[in-house]
LUMPAVEX-884879 format. One record per residue (C-alpha): x, y, z; residue in one letter. Coordinates in pm, whole numbers, plus 50000, padded with zeros to 5 digits. Example, Ala and Ser with C-alpha at 12.3 -4.5 7.8 and 13.67 -1.06 7.14 Angstrom:
// residues 2
+-------+-------+-------+---+
:    c1 :    c2 :    c3 : r :
+-------+-------+-------+---+
: 51230 : 49550 : 50780 : A :
: 51367 : 49894 : 50714 : S :
+-------+-------+-------+---+
// end
This chain:
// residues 208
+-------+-------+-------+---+
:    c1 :    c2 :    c3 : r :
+-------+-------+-------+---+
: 47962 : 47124 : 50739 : X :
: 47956 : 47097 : 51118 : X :
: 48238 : 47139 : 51355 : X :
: 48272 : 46890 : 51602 : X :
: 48517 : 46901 : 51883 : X :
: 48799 : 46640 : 52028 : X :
: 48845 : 46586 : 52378 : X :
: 49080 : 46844 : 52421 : X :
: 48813 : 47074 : 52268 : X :
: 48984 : 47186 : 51984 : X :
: 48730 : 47265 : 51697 : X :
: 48734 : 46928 : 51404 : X :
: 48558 : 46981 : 51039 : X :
: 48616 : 46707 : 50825 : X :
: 48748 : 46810 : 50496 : X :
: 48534 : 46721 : 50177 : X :
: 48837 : 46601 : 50078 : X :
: 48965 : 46408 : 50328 : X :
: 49170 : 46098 : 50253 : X :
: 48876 : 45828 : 50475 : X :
: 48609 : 46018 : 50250 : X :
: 48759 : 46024 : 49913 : X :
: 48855 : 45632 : 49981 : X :
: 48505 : 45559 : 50123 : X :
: 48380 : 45757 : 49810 : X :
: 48599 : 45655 : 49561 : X :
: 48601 : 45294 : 49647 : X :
: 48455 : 45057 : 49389 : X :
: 48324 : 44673 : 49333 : X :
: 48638 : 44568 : 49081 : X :
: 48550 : 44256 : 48859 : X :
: 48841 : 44274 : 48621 : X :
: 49172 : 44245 : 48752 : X :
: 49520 : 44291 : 48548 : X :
: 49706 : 43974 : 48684 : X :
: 49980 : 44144 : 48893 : X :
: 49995 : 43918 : 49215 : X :
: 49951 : 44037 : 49553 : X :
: 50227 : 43990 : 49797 : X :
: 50165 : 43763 : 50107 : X :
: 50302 : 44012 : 50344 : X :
: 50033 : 44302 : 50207 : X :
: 49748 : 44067 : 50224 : X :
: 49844 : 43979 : 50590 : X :
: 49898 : 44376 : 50647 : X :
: 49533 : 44448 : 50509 : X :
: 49351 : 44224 : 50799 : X :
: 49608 : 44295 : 51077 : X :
: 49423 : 44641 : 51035 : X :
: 49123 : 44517 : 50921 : X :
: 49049 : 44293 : 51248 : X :
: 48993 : 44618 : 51445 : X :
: 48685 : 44637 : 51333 : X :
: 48412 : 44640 : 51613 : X :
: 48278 : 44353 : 51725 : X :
: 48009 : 44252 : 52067 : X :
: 48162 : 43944 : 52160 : X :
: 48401 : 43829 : 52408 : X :
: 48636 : 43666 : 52128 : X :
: 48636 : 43814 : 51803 : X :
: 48393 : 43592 : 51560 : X :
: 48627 : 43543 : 51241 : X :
: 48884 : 43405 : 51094 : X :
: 49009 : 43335 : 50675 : X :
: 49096 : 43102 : 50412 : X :
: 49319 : 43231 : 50177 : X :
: 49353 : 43006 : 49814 : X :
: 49656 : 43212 : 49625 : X :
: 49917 : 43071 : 49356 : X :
: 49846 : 42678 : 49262 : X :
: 49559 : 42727 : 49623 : X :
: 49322 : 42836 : 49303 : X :
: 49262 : 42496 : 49198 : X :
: 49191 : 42379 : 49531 : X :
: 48867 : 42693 : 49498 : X :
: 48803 : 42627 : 49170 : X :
: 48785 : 42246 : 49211 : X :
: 48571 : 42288 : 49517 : X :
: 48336 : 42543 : 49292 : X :
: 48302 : 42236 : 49044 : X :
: 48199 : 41992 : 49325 : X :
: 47868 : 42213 : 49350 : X :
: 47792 : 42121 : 48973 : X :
: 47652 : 41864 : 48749 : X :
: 47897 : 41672 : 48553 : X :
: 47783 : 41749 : 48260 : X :
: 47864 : 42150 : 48307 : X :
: 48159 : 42055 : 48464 : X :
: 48241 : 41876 : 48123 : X :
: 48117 : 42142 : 47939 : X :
: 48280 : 42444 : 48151 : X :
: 48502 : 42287 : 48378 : X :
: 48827 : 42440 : 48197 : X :
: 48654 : 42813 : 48150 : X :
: 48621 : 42769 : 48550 : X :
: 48932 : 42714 : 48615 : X :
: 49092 : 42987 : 48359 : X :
: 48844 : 43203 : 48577 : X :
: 48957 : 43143 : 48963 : X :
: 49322 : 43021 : 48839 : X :
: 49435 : 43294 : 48615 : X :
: 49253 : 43571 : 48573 : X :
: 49154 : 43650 : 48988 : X :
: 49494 : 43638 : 49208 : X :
: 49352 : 43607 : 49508 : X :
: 49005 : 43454 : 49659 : X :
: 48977 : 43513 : 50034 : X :
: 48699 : 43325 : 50227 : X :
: 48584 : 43551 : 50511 : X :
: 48407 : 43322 : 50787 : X :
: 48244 : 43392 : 51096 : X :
: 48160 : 43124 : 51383 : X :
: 47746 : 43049 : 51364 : X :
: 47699 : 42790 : 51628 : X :
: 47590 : 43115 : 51821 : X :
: 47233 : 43188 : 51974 : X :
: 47013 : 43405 : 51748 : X :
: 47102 : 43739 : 51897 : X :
: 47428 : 43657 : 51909 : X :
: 47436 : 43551 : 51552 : X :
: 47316 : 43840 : 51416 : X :
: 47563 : 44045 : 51601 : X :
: 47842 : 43807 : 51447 : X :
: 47755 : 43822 : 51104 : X :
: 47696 : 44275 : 51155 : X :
: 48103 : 44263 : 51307 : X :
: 48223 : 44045 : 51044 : X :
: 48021 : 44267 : 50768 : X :
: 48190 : 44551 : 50899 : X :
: 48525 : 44393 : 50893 : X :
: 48503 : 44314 : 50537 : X :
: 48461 : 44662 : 50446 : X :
: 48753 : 44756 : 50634 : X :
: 48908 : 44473 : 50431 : X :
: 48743 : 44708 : 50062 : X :
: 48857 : 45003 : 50175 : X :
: 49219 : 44904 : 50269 : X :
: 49278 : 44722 : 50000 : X :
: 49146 : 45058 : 49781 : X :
: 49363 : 45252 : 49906 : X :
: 49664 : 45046 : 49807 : X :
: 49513 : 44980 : 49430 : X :
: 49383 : 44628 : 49512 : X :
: 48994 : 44598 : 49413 : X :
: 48815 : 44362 : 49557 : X :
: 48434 : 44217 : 49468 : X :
: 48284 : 44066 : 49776 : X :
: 48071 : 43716 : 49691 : X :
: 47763 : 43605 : 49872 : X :
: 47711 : 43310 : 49560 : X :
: 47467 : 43028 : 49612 : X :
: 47834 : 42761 : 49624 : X :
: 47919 : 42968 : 49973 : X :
: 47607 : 42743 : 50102 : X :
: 47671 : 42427 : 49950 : X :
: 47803 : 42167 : 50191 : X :
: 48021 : 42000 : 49886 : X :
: 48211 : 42400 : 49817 : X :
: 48225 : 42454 : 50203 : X :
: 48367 : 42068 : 50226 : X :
: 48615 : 42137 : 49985 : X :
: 48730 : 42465 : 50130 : X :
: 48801 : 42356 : 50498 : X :
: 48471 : 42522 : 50639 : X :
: 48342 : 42340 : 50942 : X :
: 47973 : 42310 : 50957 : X :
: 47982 : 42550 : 51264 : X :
: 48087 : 42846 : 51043 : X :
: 47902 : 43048 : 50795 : X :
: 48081 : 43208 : 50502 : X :
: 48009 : 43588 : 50528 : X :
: 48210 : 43692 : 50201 : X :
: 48406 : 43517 : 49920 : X :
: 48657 : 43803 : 49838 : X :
: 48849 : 43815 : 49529 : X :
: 49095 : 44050 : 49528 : X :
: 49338 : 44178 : 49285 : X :
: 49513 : 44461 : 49105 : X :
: 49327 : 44670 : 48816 : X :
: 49390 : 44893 : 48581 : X :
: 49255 : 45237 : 48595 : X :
: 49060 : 45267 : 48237 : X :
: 48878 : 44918 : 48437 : X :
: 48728 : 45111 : 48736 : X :
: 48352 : 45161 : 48725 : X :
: 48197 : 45420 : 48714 : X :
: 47981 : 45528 : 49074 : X :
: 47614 : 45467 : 49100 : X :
: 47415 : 45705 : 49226 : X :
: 47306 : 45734 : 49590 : X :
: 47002 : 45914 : 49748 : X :
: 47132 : 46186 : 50021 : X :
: 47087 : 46108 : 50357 : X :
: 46825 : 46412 : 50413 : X :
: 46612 : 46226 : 50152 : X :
: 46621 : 45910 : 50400 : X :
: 46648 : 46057 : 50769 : X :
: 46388 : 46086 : 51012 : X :
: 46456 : 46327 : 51265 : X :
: 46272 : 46286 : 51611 : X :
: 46286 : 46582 : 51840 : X :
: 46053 : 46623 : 52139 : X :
: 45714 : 46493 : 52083 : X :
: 45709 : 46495 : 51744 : X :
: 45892 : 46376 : 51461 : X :
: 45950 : 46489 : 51096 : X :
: 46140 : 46452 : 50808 : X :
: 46428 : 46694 : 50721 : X :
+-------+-------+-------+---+
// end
């Protein structure tokens, strides 16, 4: 592994095991969650840090709707409002067991899109970034979260419902929650970086 050097010049090699690259590694999407609630005060810890994540603008380009406790019903009614009546007739209650139960927590992350197309993009790449911050924090403390980009996070009825403004774009619906171990996936596979890099040097470039 390379050693790299701070600015005092004293020689750095990240450690394989490391604790940012065992989280980064280790991290997974978490679907099933045990029920255990997660206190106010260590959701609002999680984006205190998470906010620092890097972002081009003058004024950072997010902000969050939290739905916790009897909040659910207000996301799960607002998930119905997308739907026919007949399915929500037919799975209106299974819904609601679903966001009011079973999940703890559903965190809308939003980012402000009445931006000019460069801008934009770079908006939506900050606010990206800060939700991973949001993954990984939450990892490390046990909470798994599965990050949302459903069809409903477009629908003017959902974003209505949820108290989006039609200046905003919905970057993430986070749910969040405790697991159990025996309940974490297992990893997928992914193709090493020498397998995608292309290395320019000179006047010529090559693959490694």
């Amino acid at each position: 592994m390379p050693t790299c050097r701070n600015r005092e010049g004293r020689a750095m090699t990240p450690t394989p095991d490391s604790l940012l690259i065992r989280t980064i590694r280790d991290r997974r999407t978490i679907q099933e969650f045990n029920g255990m609630p997660i206190a106010r005060s260590t959701l609002l810890n999680l984006l205190d840090n998470a906010v620092w994540a890097p972002f081009h603008s003058k004024k950072e380009p997010w902000r969050f709707i939290l739905f916790t406790g009897e909040g659910r019903t207000i996301f799960a009614d607002a998930i119905l409002k997308t739907r026919p009546e007949a399915f929500v007739q037919q799975f209106g209650a299974q819904i609601h067991d679903t966001y009011c139960r079973r999940i703890p927590v559903h965190l809308i992350v939003i980012m402000h899109s009445a931006l000019p197309p460069k801008a934009w993009e770079e908006a939506l790449a900050a606010t990206a970034a800060l939700i991973q911050n949001i993954q990984l924090l939450a990892w490390e403390q046990g909470i798994g979260v599965v990050w949302k980009t459903t069809a409903f996070n477009e629908d003017s009825s959902f974003r209505s419902a949820a108290g989006v403004t039609p200046n905003e774009k919905i970057v993430g619906t986070l749910h969040m929650g405790y697991f159990d171990p025996q309940d974490k996936p297992a990893p997928k596979p992914r193709t090493a970086a020498v397998d995608l890099l292309t290395v320019i040097e000179g006047n010529h470039s090559d693959n490694c």
